[in-house]
C-alpha positions as CSV (number, residue, x, y, z in Angstrom):
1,X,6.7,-24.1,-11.6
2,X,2.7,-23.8,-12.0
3,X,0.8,-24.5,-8.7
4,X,-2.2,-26.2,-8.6
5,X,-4.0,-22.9,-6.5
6,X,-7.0,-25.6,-5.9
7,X,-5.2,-28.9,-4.4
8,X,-3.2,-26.6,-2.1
9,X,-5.9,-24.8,-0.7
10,X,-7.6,-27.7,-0.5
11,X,-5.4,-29.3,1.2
12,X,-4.2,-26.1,3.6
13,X,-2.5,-26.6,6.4
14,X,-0.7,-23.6,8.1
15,X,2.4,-25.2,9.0
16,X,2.8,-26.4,5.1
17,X,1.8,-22.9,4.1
18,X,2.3,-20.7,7.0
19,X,1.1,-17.4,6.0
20,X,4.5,-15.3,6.9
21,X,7.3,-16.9,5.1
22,X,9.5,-14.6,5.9
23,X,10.1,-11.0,7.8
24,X,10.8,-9.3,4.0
25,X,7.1,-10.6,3.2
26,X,6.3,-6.8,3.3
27,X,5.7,-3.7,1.3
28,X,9.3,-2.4,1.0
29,X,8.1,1.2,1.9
30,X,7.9,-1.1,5.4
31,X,11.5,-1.5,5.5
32,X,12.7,2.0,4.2
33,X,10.5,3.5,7.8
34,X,11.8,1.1,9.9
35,X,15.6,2.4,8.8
36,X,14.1,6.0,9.5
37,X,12.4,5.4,12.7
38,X,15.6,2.8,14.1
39,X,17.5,6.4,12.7
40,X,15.4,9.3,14.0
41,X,12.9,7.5,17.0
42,X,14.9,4.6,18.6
43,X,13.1,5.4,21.7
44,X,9.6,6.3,20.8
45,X,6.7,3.9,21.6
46,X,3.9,3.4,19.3
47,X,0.6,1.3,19.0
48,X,-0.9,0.2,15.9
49,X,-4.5,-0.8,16.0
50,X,-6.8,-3.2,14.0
51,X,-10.0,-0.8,12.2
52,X,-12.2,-3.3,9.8
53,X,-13.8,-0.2,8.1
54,X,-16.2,-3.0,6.3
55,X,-18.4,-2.9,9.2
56,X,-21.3,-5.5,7.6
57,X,-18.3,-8.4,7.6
58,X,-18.2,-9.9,11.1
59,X,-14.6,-10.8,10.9
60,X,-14.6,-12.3,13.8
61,X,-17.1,-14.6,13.3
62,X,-15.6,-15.9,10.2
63,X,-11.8,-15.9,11.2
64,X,-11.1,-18.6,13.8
65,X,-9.1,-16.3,16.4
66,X,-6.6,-19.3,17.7
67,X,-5.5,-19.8,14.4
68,X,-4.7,-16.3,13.6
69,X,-2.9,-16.0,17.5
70,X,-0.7,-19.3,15.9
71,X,0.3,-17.2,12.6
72,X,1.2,-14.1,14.8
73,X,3.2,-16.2,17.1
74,X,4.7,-17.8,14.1
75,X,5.4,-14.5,12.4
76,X,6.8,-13.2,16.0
77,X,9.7,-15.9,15.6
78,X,10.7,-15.3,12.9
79,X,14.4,-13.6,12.2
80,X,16.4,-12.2,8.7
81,X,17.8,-14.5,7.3
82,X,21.7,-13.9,6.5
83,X,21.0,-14.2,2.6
84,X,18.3,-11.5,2.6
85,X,20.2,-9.7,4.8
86,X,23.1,-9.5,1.9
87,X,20.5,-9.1,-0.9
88,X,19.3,-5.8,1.4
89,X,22.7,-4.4,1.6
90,X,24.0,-5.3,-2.3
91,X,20.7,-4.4,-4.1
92,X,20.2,-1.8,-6.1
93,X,17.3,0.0,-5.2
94,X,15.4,3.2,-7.2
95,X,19.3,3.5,-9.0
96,X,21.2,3.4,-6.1
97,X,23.4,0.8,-3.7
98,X,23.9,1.3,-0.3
99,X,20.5,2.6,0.7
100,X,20.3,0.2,3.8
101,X,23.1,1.2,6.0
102,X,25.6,-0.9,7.7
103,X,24.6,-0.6,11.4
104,X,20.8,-0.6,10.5
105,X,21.2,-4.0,8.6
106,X,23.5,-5.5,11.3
107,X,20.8,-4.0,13.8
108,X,18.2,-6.2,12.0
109,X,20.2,-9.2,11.9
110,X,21.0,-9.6,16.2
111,X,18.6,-6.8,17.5
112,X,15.2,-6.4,15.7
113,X,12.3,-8.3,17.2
114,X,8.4,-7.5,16.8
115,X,6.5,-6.2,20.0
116,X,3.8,-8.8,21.7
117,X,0.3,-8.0,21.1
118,X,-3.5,-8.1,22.5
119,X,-5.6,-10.4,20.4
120,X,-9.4,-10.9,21.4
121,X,-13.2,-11.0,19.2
122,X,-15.6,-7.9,20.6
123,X,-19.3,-7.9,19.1
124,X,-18.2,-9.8,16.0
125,X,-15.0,-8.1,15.3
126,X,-11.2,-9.0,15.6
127,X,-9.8,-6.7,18.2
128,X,-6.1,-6.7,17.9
129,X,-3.5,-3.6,19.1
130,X,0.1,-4.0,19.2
131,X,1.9,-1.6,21.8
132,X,5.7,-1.1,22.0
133,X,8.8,0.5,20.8
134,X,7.8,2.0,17.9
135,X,10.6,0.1,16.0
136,X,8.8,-2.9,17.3
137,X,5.4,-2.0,16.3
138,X,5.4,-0.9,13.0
139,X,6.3,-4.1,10.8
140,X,2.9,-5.7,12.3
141,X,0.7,-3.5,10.4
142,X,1.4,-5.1,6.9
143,X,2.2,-9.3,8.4
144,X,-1.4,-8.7,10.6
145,X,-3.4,-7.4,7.6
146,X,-2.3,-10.0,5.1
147,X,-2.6,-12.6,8.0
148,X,-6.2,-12.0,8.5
149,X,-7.1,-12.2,5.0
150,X,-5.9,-14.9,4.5
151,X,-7.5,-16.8,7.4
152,X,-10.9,-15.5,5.9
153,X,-9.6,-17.0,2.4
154,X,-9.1,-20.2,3.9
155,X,-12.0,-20.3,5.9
156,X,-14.2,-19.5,2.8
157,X,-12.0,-22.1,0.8
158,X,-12.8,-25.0,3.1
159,X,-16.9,-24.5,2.1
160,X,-15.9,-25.6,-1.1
161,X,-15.2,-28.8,-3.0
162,X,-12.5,-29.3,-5.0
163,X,-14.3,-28.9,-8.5
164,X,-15.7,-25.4,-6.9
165,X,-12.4,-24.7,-5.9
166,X,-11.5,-25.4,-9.6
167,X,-13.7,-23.6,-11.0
168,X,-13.1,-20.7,-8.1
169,X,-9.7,-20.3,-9.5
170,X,-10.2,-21.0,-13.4
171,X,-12.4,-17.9,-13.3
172,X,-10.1,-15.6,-11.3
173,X,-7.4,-16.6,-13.8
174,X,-9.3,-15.7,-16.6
175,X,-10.2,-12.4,-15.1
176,X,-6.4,-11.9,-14.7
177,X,-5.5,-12.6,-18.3
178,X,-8.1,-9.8,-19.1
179,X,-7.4,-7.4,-17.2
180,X,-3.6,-8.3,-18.5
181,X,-4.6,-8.2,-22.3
182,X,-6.1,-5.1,-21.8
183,X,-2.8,-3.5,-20.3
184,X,-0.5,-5.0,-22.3
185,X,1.5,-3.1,-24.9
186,X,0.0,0.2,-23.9
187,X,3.1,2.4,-25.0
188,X,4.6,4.0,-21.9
189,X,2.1,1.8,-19.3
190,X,3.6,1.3,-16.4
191,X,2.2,-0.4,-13.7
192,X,3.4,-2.5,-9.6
193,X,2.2,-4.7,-8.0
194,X,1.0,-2.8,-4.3
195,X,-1.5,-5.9,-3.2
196,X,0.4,-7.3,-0.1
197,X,-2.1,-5.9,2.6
198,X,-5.1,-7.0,1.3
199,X,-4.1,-10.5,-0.7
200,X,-6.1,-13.2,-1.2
201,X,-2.9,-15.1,-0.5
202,X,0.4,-15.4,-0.1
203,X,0.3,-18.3,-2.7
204,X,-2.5,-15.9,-5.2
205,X,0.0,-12.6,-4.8
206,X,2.7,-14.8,-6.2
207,X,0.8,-16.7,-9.2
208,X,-0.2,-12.8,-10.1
209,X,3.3,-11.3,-9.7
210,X,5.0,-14.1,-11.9
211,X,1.6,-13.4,-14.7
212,X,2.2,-9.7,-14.1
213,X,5.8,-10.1,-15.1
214,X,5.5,-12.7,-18.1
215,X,2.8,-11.1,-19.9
216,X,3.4,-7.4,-19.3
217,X,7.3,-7.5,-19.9
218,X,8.3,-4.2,-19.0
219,X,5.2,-2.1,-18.2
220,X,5.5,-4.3,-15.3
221,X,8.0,-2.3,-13.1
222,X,7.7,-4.3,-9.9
223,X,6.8,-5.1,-6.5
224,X,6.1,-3.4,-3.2
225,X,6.6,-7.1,-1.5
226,X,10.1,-7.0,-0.9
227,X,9.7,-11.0,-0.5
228,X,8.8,-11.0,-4.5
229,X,10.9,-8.9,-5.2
230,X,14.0,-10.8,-3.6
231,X,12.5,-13.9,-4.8
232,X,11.9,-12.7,-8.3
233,X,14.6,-10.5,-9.4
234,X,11.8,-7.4,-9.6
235,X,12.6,-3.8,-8.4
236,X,10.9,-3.2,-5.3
237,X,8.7,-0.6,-5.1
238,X,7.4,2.0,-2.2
239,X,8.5,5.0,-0.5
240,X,7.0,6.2,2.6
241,X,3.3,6.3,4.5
242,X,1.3,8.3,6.6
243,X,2.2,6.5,9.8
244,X,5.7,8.9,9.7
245,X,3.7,12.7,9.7
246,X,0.9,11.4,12.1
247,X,3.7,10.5,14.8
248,X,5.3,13.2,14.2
249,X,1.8,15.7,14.5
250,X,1.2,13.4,17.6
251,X,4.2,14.1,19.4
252,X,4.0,18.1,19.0
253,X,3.4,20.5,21.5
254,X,2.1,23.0,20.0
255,X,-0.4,24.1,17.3
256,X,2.0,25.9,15.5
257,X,4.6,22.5,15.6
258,X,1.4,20.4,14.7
259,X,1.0,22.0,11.8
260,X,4.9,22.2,10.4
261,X,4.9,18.3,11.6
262,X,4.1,17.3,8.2
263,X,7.0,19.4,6.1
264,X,9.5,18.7,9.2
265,X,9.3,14.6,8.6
266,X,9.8,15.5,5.3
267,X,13.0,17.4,6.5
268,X,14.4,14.0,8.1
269,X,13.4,12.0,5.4
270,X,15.5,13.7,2.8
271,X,18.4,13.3,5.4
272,X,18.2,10.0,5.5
273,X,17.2,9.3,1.3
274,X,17.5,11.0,-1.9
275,X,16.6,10.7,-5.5
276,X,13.5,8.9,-6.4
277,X,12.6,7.8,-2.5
278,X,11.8,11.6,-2.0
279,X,8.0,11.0,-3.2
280,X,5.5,12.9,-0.8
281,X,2.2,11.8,0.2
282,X,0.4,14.8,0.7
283,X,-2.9,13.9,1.9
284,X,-2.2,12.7,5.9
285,X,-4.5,16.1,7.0
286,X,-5.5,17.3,3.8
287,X,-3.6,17.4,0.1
288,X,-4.7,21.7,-0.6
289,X,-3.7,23.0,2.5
290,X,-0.4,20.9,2.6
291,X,0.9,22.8,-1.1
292,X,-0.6,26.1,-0.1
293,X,1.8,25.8,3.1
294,X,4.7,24.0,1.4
295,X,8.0,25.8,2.2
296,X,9.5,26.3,-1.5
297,X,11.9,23.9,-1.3
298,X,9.3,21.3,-1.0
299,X,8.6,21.3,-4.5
300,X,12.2,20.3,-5.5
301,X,11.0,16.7,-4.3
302,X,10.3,14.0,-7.2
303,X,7.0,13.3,-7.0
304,X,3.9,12.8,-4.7
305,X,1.6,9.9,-4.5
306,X,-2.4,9.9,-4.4
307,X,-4.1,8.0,-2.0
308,X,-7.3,9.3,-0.9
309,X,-8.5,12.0,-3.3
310,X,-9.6,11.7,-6.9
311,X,-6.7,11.3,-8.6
312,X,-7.8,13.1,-11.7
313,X,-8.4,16.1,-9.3
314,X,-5.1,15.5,-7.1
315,X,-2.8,15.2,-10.3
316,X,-3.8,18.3,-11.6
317,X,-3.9,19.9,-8.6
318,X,0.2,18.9,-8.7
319,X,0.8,20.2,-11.6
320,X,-0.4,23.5,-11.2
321,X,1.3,23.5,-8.1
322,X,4.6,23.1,-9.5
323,X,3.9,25.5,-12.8
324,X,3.5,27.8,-10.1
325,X,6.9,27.1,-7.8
326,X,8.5,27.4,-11.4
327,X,9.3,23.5,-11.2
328,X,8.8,21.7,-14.8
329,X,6.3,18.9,-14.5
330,X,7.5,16.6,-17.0
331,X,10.5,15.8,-14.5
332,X,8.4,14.9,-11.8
333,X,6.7,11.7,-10.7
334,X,2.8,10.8,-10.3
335,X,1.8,7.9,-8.7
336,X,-1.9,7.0,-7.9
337,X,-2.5,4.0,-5.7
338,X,-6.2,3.7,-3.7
339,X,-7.9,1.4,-5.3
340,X,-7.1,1.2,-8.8
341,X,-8.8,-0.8,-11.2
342,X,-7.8,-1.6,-15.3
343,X,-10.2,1.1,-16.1
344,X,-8.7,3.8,-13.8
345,X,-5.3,2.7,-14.8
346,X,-6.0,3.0,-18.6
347,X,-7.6,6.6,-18.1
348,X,-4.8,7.9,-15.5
349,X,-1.8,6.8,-17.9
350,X,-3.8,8.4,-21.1
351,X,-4.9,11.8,-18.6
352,X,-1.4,12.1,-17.2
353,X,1.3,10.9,-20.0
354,X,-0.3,13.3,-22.5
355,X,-1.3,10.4,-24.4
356,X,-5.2,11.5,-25.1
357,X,-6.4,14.1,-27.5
358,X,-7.0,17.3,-27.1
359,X,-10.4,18.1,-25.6
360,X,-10.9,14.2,-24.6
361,X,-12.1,13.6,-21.3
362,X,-10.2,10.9,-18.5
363,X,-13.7,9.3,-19.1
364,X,-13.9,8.7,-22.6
365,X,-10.9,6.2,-22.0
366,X,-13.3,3.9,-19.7
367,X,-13.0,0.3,-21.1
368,X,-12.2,1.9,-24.9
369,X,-11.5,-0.5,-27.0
370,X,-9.8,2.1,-29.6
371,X,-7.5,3.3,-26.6
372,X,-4.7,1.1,-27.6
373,X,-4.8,2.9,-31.5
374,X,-1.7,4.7,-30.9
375,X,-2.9,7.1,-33.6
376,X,-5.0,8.8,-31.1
377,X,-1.9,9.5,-28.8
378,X,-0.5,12.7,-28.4
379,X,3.4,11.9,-27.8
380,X,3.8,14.6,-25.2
381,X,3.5,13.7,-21.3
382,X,2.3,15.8,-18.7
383,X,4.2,14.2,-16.1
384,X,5.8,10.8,-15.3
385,X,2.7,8.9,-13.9
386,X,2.6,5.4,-12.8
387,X,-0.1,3.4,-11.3
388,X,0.4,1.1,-7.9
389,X,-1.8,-1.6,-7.8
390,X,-3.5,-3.2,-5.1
391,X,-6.6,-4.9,-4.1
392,X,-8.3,-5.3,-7.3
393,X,-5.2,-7.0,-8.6
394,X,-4.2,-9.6,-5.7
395,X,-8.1,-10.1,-4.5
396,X,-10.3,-9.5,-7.5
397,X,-12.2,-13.1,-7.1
398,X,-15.7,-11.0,-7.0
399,X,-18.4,-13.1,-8.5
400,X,-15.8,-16.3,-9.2
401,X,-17.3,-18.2,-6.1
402,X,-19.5,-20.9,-7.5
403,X,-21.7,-21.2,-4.6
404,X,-22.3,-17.3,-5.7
405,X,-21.6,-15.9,-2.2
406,X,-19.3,-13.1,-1.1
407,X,-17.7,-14.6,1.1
408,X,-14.2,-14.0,-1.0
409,X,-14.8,-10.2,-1.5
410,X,-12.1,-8.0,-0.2
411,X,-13.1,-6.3,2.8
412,X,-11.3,-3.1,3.5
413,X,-8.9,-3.6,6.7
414,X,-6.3,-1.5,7.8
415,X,-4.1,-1.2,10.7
416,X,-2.6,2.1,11.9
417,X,-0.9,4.3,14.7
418,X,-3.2,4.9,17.3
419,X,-0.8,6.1,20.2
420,X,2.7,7.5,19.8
421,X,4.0,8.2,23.5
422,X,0.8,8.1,24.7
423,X,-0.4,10.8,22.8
424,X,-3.5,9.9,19.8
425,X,-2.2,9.8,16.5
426,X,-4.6,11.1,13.8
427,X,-5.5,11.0,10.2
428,X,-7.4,13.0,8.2
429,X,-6.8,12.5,4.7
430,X,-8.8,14.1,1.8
431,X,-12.0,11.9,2.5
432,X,-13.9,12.4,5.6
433,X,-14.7,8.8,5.8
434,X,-11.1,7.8,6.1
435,X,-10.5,10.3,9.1
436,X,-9.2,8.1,12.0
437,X,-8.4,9.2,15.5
438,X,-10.4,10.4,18.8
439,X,-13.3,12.4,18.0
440,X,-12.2,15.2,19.9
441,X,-8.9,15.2,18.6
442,X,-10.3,15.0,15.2
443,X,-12.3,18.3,15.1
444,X,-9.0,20.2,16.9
445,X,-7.0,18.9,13.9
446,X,-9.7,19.7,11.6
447,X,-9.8,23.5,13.0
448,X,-5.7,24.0,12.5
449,X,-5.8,22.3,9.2
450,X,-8.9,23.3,7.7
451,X,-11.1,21.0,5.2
452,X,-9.9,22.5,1.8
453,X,-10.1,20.0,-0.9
454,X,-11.4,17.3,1.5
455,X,-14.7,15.0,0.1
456,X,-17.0,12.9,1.3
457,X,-16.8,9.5,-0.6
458,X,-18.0,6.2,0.1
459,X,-14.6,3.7,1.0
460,X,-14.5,0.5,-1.3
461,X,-10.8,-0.8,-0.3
C-alpha cells in the first residue's frame, strides 16, 4: 500500500498516528542489552539524560512540551504484545534461533515496564532525564529520541499547505531514488537501515525501509528497527552500544577496574551471545588505546563497529591490528555507522572490500560515476565491511522545504547514561566534541585512558 506522506501529515493527529506503535519500535541492539542487563544488572539503577548537541535549535521552543509528555505517557502504557513476543522467541536472528531466552521473554511479557520520567523546557531546551532500574531506563533512550523528532516534524509540517507538503515530499522522494540508483547493483554493496533515532517519522522510516528493500534487492540486508523488521520480514540488525562499558567504567572502584571495565563487559557479553553478535565498539574511551590493551583473546571476536573516528583511519587501524594478533582479516566484519552518506558508503565498500585499484585513493570514489564499471574492481576484499545507515537516510529532507527554511534539518539529539548507582557515567569516544560526562570526571578518565588516536571534529548527526 502507497501512503499519501502529504494528506497524513496534513491531517496528523497523534492518537491516529501515535508516534510509538509499539515497544519493538526500536533499534534491535535495544532489545539484545535489555536481555544482558535483565541477565547481568537486575538491580542496578541508571539515568539516561536528554543532550541536544545542536545547540542553535531551540527545541524547546519548537516542540510543544504537553504534546511530547502525551506520547511518553502513551509509549509508558504500552506492553508486548503476545505475537511479537512469539516472533522474538522463533526468529532467527544473525543464523541463530533461541537468542531470546525463555525466562527473559516471559519476563517481558508480565514484568517489564518503563521507569517514569522528569520532563520540563530550561532556556529554550527540552530537559528530560529518566531515573530508575536500569532495566527500566534504558528502552527510553531510542522511543524519547524518535519522539521528539517527530514532534519537531510535525510542528514544521503544520506551516505548510498541502501543495508545499506535496512538493515537501515529491522532492525527498526523488532524493531517495538517487541516492538508491546510485547504490544499486554495486557488486558486494551491502547496506541497513540504522535511522530509528533520528527519523523524520515513523510513517517516513517505513516508506524508506519498504524503497530500501524493493529497489536494492539484496544489498539491502536489513533493519535495526526491530518493528520493520517484524513487520517486514527483514533481518534485524545491531549488536551492542556504548551505554554497556560506560556502566560498567562507572560502577568501578578502582583505576585499575576502570580501565579493564571495557574488555570485562565484553567478558559478559560473550557469555550471554556468540557468533556474529560478538561485534565490538571500540571507541567508548578511545579506539588506539582499547587494541593496544586488548587481552589476545579479544581479537578472536567478529568484527568491530566505527562510530566516532574516521572510518578510513579506524578500519585500517583494525586490520593491522588483527595482522598483528595473527587473526586473518578477510574473516572478520567492519561496520561503519556515524553519519554515513551515499558518498561515504560508495568509498568505504570500494576502500574495504578490495574493490578499488591499486594506488586509488577512498577519495577518488567521491560521487564517480565510473565506480560502478566493474572493470576497475579488484575481486579481493580486505575485510567484510558493511555500512549502517542512519540520518541521512531516514531524515535527508535538507533543502526540500519549499518555504526554503531549515526547519526540517536533522538536529543531532542523543540520549545517554548519565548516573549508574549514583555514580557519573562517562564517554569519551575518539572525538573530543562527543566527550559527555562531568568535567571533572572527564579529565580523570582522560588521564587513565590517554588521548591516543582521539580528534577534534566538528559533530554533524
Amino acid at each position: 500500500m502507497i501512503v499519501n506522506l502529504a494528506r497524513r501529515a496534513h491531517d496528523h493527529n497523534w492518537e491516529l498516528d501515535p508516534i510509538t506503535r509499539s515497544l519493538l519500535d526500536t533499534d534491535f541492539y535495544k532489545l539484545l542489552m535489555l536481555q544482558f542487563i535483565w541477565k547481568h544488572f537486575p538491580d542496578t539503577r541508571a539515568t539516561f539524560t536528554l543532550i541536544n548537541r545542536s545547540q542553535e535549535v531551540p527545541l524547546g521552543d519548537i516542540v510543544d512540551v504537553r504534546e511530547l509528555r502525551e506520547q511518553l505517557e502513551a509509549t509508558r502504557k504500552l506492553r508486548f504484545h503476545k505475537s511479537e513476543l512469539i516472533w522474538l522467541a522463533g526468529n532467527t536472528f544473525y543464523g541463530r534461533r533461541g537468542i531470546f531466552e525463555p525466562a527473559f521473554l516471559h519476563w517481558l511479557e508480565h514484568d517489564f515496564r518503563l521507569s517514569d520520567f522528569d520532563l520540563s523546557i530550561h532556556e529554550g531546551q527540552i530537559s528530560l532525564r529518566f531515573d530508575g532500574l536500569w532495566t527500566e531506563t534504558t528502552m527510553w533512550e531510542i522511543y524519547s529520541l524518535s519522539a521528539i523528532d517527530e514532534l519537531k516534524t510535525r510542528a514544521s509540517l503544520k506551516k505548510l499547505t498541502e501543495l508545499e507538503l506535496d512538493i515537501l515530499y515529491a522532492r525527498a522522494k526523488t532524493r531517495l531514488w538517487e541516492k538508491m540508483a546510485r547504490l544499486r547493483g554495486v557488486p558486494g554493496l551491502t547496506v541497513s537501515d540504522f535511522g530509528t533515532r533520528r527519523r523524520h517519522s515513523f510513517l517516513w522510516q517505513e516508506y524508506v525501509v519498504k524503497a530500501m528493500s524493493d529497489v536494492l534487492g539484496e544489498n539491502f540486508v536489513g533493519s535495526s528497527n526491530t518493528f520493520m523488521a517484524y513487520t517486514h520480514d527483514l533481518e534485524a540488525i545491531g549488536t551492542n552500544a556504548h551505554e554497556l562499558p560506560m556502566a560498567m567504567a562507572a560502577l568501578a572502584d578502582t583505576d585499575e577496574d576502570l580501565q579493564h571495565a571495557q574488555y570485562r563487559m565484553l567478558e559478559l557479553w560473550q557469555q550471554t551471545y556468540q557468533g556474529e553478535l560478538l561485534i565490538m565498539l571500540p571507541d567508548t574511551f578511545g579506539t588506539t588505546q582499547f587494541l593496544e590493551n586488548a587481552p589476545d583473546w579479544v581479537a578472536n571476536w567478529t568484527g568491530q563497529r566505527i562510530d566516532s573516528k574516521d572510518p578510513f583511519l579506524a578500519g585500517d587501524e583494525y586490520i593491522a591490528w588483527l595482522r598483528q594478533r595473527g587473526r586473518d582479516p578477510q574473516s572478520k566484519r567492519l561496520i561503519a555507522s556515524d553519519g554515513l552518506d551515499v558518498d561515504s558508503i560508495i568509498a568505504l565498500h570500494a576502500y574495504f572490500g578490495g574493490t578499488i585499484l591499486d594506488g586509488a585513493a577512498p577519495t577518488d570514489f567521491y560521487g564517480a560515476e565510473d565506480f560502478l564499471d566493474s572493470s576497475r574492481w579488484t575481486p579481493e576484499h580486505r575485510i567484510r565491511f558493511s555500512s549502517g545507515w542512519g540520518t541521512y537516510l531516514t531524515n535527508d529532507f535538507r533543502n526540500c522545504n519549499p518555504r526554503r527554511d531549515d526547519g526540517f534539518n536533522p538536529v543531532s539529539l542523543v540520549c545517554k547514561l548519565s548516573e549508574v548507582d549514583g555514580r557519573p557515567a562517562v564517554k569519551l569516544s575518539d572525538n573530543y566534541q562527543k566527550a559527555m560526562g562531568p568535567p571533572a570526571e572527564i579529565e580523570r578518565y582522560r588521564r587513565i585512558f590517554g588521548t591516543a588516536g582521539v580528534a577534534n571534529v566538528p559533530v554533524t548527526v
